[in-house]
C-alpha positions in Angstrom: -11.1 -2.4 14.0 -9.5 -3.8 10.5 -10.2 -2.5 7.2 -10.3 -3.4 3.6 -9.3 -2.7 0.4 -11.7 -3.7 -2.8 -10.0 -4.2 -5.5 -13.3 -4.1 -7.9 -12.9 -5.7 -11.4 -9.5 -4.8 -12.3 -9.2 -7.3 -15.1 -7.7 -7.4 -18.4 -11.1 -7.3 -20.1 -12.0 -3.9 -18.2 -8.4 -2.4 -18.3 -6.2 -3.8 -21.0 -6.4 -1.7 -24.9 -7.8 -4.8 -26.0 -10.1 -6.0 -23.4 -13.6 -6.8 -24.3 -15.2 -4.4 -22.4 -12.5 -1.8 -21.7 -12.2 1.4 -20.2 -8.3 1.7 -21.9 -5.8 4.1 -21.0 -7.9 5.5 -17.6 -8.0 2.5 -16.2 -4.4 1.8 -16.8 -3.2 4.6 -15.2 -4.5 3.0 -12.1 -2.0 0.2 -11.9 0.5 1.7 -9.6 -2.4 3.0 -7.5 -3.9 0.0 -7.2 -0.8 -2.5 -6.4 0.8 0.4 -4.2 -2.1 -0.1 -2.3 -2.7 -3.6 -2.3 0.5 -4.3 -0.9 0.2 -1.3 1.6 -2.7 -3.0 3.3 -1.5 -6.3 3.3 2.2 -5.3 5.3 -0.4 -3.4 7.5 -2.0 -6.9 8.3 -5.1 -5.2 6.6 -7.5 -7.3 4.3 -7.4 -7.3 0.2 -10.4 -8.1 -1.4 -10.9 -8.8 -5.0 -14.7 -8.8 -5.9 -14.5 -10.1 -9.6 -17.1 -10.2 -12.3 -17.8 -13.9 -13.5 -20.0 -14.6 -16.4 -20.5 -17.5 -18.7 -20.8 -17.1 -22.4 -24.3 -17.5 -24.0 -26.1 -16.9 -20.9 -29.1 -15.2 -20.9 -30.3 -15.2 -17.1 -27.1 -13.1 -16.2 -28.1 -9.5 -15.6 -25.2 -7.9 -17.8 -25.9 -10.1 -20.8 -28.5 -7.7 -22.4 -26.8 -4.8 -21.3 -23.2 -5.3 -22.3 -20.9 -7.9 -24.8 -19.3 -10.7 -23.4 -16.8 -10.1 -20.9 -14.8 -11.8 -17.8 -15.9 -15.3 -19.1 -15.0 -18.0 -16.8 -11.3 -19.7 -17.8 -10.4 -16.7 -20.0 -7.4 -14.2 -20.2 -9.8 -11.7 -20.2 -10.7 -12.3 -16.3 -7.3 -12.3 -15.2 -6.0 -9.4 -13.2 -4.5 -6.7 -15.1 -0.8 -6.1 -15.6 1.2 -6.9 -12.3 -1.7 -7.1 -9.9 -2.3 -10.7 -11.9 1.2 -11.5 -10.0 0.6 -10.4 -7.1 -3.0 -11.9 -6.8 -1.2 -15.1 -7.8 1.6 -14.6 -5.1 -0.6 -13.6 -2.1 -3.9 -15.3 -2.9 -3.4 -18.2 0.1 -2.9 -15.5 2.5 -5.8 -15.1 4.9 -5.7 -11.5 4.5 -6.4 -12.2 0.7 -9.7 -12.8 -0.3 -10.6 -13.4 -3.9 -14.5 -14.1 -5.4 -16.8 -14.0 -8.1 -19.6 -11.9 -8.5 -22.4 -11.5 -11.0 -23.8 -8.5 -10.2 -22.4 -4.6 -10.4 -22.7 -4.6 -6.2 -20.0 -6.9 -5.2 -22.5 -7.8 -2.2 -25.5 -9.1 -4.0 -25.5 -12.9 -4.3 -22.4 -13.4 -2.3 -21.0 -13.5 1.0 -19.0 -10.1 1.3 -20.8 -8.6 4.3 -20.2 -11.6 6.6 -16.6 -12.1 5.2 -16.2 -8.5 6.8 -18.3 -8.7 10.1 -16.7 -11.9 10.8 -13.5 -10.1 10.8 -14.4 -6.4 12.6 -13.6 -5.3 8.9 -16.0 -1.6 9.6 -13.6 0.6 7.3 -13.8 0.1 3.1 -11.6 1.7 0.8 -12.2 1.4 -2.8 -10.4 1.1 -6.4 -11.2 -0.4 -9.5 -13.8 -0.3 -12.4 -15.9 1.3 -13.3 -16.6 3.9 -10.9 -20.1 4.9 -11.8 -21.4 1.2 -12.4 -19.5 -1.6 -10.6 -17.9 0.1 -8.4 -21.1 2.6 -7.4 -23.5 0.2 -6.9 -20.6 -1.6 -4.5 -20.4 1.7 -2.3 -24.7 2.6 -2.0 -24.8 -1.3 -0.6 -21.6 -0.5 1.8 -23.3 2.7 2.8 -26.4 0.8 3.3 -24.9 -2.0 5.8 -23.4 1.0 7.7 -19.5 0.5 6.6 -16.8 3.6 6.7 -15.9 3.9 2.9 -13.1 6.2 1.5 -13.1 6.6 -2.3 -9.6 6.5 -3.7 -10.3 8.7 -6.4 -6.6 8.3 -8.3 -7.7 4.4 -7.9 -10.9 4.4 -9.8 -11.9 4.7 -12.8 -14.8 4.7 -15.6 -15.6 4.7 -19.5 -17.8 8.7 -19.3 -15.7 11.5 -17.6 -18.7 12.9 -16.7 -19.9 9.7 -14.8 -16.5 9.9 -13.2 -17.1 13.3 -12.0 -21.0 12.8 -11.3 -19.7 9.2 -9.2 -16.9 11.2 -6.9 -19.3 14.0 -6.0 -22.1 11.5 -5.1 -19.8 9.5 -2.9 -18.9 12.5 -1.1 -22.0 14.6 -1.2 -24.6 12.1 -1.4 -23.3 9.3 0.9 -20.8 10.9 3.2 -17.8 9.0 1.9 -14.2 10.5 2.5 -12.8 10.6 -1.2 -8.8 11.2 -1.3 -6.3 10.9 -4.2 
């Protein structure tokens, strides 16, 4: 069986010091991580993923926009991949093993096609980095859980704005759901 790599909303508004939403200098420490990885799974003829928030500005059906300012507007730098992954998205994103898509929600399946992208492909095992681990990237791993995928939390790959919702997050993915959470 394949398996997958999310990469979950590793953009310049969520990572970069001067992103409109951003996590900073916890989030940055993830590069390496992240690409290492990314790169890992696509030599291994494993699947890449890139579940991406997309909002418009001004929009007031969007769930986020009473919640949280502007961020990862359509056409902006802000929703461009941070540091070198924006490169490497840009060099690998024809590849079939590459799979890049908006989402609107914190659960990278709701509104979109993610679980028949993976069922279509035998993709049973998930492993997860990105942003914000007790929000985007939480909400992501209860749906995986609840469509029956193997998920392994890379906990030197994820990240959040609260320490203590980092902590709380890890522990529930292991305790809670039964995830396998490495660094």
């Amino acid at each position: 069986m394949a398996k997958a790599l999310l990469i979950i909303d590793y953009t310049n508004d969520f990572v970069a010091t001067d992103g409109a939403l951003t996590v900073g200098a916890p989030a940055q420490a993830l590069a390496n991580k992240i690409n290492q990885l990314a790169q890992e799974f696509l030599v291994a003829d494993d699947y890449v993923i890139l579940p991406t928030d997309l909002h418009n500005a001004n929009n007031p059906f969007e769930p986020e926009a009473k919640l949280f300012p502007p961020h990862n507007l359509a056409g902006t730098w802000g929703r461009q991949y941070f540091g070198e992954l924006e490169s490497w998205v840009q060099a690998n994103k024809s590849n079939e093993h590459v799979y890049v898509y908006p989402k609107n929600h914190y659960n990278s399946f709701a509104n979109t096609n993610l679980d028949n992208y993976l069922r279509e492909r035998n993709i049973t095992e998930l492993h997860f980095v990105g942003v914000c681990t007790d929000i985007c990237v939480l909400h992501t791993a209860v749906a995986a859980y609840d469509l029956n995928y193997h998920v392994t939390v890379h906990a030197d790959g994820v990240a959040t704005f609260d320490p203590t919702g980092q902590a709380w997050a890890l522990r529930h993915f292991q305790n809670s759901l039964g995830f396998t959470v490495v660094d």
